[in-house]
C-alpha positions in Angstrom: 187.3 133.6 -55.0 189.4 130.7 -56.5 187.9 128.9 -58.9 187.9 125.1 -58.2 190.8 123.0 -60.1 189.2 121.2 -62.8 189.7 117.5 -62.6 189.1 114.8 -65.8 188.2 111.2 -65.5 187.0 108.8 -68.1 184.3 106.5 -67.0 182.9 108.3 -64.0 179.9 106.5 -63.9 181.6 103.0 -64.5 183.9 101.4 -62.3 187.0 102.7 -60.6 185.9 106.2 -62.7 183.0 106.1 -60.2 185.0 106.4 -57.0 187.8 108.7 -58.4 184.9 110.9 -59.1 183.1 110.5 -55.6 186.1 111.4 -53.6 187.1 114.4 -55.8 183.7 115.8 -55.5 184.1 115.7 -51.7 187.1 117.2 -52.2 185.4 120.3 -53.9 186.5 119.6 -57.2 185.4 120.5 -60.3 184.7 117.1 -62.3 184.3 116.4 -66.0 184.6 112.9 -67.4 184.9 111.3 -70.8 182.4 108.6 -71.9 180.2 106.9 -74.0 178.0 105.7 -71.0 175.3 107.7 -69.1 172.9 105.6 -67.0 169.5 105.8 -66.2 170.5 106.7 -62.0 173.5 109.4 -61.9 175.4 108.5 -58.8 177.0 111.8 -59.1 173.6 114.2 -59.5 174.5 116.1 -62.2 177.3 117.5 -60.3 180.0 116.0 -63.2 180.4 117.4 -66.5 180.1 114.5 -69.4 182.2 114.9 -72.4 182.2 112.1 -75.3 184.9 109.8 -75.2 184.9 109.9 -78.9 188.5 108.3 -80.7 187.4 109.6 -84.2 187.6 113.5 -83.1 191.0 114.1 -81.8 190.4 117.9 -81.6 187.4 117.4 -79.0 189.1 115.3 -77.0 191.9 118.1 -76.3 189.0 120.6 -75.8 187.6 118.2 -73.3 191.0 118.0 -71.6 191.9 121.4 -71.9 192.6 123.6 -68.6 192.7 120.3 -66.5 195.1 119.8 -63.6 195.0 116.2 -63.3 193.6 113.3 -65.9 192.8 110.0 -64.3 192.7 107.3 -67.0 191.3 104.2 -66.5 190.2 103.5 -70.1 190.9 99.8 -71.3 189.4 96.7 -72.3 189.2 92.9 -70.6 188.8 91.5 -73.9 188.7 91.4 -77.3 184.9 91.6 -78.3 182.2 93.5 -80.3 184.7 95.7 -82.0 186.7 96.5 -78.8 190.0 94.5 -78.5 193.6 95.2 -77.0 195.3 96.4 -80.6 192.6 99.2 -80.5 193.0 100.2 -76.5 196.4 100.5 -77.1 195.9 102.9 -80.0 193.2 104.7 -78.1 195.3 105.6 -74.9 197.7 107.1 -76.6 195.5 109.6 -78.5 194.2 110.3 -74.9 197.8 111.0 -73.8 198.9 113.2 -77.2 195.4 115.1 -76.5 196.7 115.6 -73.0 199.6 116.9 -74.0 198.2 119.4 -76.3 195.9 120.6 -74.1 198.3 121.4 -71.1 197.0 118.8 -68.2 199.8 119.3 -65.8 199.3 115.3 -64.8 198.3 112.1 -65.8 197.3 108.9 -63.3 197.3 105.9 -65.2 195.4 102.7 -64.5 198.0 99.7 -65.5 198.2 96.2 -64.3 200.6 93.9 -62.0 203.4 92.7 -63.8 202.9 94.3 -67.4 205.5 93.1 -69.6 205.9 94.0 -73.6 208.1 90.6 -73.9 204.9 88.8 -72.3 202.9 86.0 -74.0 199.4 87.6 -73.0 198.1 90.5 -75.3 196.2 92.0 -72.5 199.4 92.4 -70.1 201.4 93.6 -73.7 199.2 95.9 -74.4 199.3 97.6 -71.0 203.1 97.7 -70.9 203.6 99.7 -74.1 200.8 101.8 -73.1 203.1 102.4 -70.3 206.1 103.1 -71.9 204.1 105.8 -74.1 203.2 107.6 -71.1 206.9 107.3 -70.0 208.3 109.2 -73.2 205.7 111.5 -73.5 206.9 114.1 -71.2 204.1 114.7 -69.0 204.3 114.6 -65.1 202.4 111.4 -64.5 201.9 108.3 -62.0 201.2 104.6 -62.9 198.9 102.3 -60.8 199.3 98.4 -61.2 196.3 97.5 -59.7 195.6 93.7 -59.0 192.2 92.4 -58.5 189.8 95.2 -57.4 187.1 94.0 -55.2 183.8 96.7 -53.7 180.9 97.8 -55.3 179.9 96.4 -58.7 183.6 94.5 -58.8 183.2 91.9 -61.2 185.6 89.1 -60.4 184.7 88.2 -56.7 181.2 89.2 -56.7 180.9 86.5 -60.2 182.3 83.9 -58.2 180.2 84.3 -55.4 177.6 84.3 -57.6 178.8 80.7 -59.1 179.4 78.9 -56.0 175.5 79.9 -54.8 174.1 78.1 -58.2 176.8 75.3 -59.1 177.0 72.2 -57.1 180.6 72.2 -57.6 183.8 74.8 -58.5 185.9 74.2 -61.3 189.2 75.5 -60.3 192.4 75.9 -63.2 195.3 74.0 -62.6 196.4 73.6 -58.8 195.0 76.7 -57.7 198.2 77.6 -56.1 199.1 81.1 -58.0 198.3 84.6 -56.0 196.3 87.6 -56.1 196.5 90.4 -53.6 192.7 91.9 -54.1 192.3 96.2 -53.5 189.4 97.7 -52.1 188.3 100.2 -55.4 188.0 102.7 -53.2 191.6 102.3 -51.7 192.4 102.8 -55.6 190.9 105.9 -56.0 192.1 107.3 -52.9 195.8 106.2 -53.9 195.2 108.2 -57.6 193.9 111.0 -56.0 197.1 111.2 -53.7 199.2 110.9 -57.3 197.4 113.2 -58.7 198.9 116.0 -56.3 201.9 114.5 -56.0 204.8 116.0 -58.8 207.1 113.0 -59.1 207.2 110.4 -62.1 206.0 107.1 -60.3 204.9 103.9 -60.7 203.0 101.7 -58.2 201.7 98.4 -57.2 198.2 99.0 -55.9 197.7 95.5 -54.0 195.6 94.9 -51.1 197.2 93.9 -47.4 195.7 90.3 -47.7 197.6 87.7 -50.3 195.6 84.4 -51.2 196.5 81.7 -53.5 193.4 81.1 -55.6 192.7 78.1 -54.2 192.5 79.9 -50.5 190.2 82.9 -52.4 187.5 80.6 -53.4 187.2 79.1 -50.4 187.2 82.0 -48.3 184.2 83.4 -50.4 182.3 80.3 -50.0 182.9 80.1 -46.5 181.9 83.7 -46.4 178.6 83.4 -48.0 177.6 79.8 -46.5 178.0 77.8 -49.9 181.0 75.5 -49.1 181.2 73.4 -52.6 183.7 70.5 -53.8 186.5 72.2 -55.5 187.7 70.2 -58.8 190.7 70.9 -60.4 190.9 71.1 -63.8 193.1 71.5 -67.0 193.2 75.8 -67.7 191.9 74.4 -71.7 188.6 72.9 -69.9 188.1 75.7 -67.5 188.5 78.2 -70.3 185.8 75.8 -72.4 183.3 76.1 -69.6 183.7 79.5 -68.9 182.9 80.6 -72.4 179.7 78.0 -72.3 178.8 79.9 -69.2 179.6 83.5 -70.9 176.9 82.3 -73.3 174.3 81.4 -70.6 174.5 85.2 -69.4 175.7 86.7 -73.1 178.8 87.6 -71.5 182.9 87.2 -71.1 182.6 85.6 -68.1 186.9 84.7 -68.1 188.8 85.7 -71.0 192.0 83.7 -72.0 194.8 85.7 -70.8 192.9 86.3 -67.4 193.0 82.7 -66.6 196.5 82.4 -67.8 198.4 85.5 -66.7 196.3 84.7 -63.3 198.1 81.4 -63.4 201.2 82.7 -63.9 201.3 84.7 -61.0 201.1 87.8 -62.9 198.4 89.2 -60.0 200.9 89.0 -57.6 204.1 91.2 -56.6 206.6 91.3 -54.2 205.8 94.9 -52.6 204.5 96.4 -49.6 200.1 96.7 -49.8 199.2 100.0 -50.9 195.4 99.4 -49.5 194.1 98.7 -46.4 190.6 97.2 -46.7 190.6 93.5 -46.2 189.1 91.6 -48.3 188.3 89.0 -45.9 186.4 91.5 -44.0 184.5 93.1 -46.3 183.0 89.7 -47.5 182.0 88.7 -44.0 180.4 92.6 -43.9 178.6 91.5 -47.5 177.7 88.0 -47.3 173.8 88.6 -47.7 174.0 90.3 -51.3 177.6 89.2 -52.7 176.4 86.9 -55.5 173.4 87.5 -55.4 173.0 89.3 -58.5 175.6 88.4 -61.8 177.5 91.6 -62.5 178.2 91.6 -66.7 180.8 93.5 -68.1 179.3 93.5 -71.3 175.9 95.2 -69.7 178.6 97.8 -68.0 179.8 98.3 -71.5 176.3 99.2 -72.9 175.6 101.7 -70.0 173.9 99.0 -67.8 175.0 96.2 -65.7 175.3 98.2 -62.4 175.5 96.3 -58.9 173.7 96.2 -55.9 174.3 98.8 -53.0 176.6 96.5 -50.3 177.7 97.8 -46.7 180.3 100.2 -46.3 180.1 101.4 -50.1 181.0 105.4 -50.5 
């Protein structure tokens, strides 16, 4: 009998990690995954193999690669903070993809973003283009996935503002609220990296959803999904970003960093490209209006191994 094709992940218990992990499981995988966080709950029920995702110890970081057939790396961070910043991610991926190398994975899928430039103003979107162009000259058979928003399960973004417009009186919006995002199911992401991850060729896509929204539209398509229609209040992006960090402090949190609010202003969410996800977004808030919200999702709390989301409809 074959043994199963072992398959790496960092962050299976987080985020997308979660759902990359979920489906390869299904698939009769063999599942190990890199990380510093192990909750209380295991979604997966033992079933996955924990490694430390430890940057100080090159050498166990190739061992924990080592005989793996594909490596799905979603390893980042949304901002600079408590010793994590951009400077250091970047750094980090790229010991990941050296270990990779030496250990033999015959393929990388890397998590990216829309519109990564290394001429950009935004560190964040810098950062994720020369992390991009590393994987590019490494030599290893590899995909790239821009995703833009992600939306399902404990996604931050969507399920945050939900959560604002059912406390606040009124929605402070940045600038004109005319910019786009084209929000992807997570689990439409993991399927797409595990269809990379067999695949052979070098590629690189834009992982958007089939809806497109101008921020504006988003908010109020949330409100209207969860019943809290509020006055929406433009304002300059240097207040907005002032009240969001006095509102990170009420829950000790990031709630919007700086180049979020700008690259989302500067259309940097949005590409010209056919959707590479089918869940709509408009759908699956009407399916989750009762809980969406209800509950602030903190990314600092996911950071520390807690922070996890409540169970909404149609979740895997």
């Amino acid at each position: 009998m074959t043994a199963p094709q072992l398959h790496v992940v960092t962050g299976a218990f987080g985020y997308s990690g979660r759902y990359i992990a979920s489906r390869l499981l299904a698939d009769g995988r063999r599942v190990r995954t890199l990380t510093n966080t192990c909750p209380e709950v295991d979604p997966h029920e033992g079933r996955v193999e924990v490694r430390p995702l430890d940057f100080t110890d090159e050498q166990a970081l190739v061992e924990a690669l080592r005989g793996a057939t594909v490596f799905y790396n979603t390893y980042w961070v949304r901002f600079n903070d408590d010793g994590d910043d951009y400077r250091r991610a970047l750094a980090n991926g790229r010991k990941l993809f050296a270990a990779a190398g030496e250990a033999g994975v015959g393929r990388i899928v890397h998590f990216s973003i829309t519109n990564p430039s290394e001429d950009s103003p935004f560190e964040y979107f810098r950062g994720k283009a020369k992390l991009e162009k590393s994987l590019a000259r490494s030599g290893l058979s590899h995909a790239v996935l821009r995703p833009s928003i992600m939306f399902g399960g404990a996604g931050i973004l969507i399920n945050n503002i939900a959560w604002m417009l059912r406390r606040f009186p009124v929605f402070g919006l940045f600038g004109d609220g005319r910019y786009r995002l084209q929000p992807i199911h997570v689990d439409d992401v993991a399927r797409l990296a595990i269809e990379q991850g067999r695949a052979k060729e070098n590629r690189v896509i834009n992982a958007i959803g089939p809806e497109t929204f101008t921020y504006r539209e988003l908010i109020e398509t949330i409100a209207r999904a969860i019943g809290k229609k509020r006055p929406i209040v433009s304002v300059p992006a240097s207040v907005g970003y002032r009240l969001a960090r006095q509102m990170g402090r009420m829950v000790d949190d990031v709630l919007l960093s700086r180049d979020e609010i700008e690259g989302l202003m500067a259309n940097l969410l949005y590409v010209e490209d056919e959707p590479a996800g089918t869940t709509r977004l408009s759908e699956w808030l009407e399916e989750n209006r009762a809980v969406l919200g209800v509950r602030y999702f903190s990314e600092r709390a996911r950071r520390r191994g807690g922070g996890g989301g409540q169970k909404v409809k149609g979740e895997r």
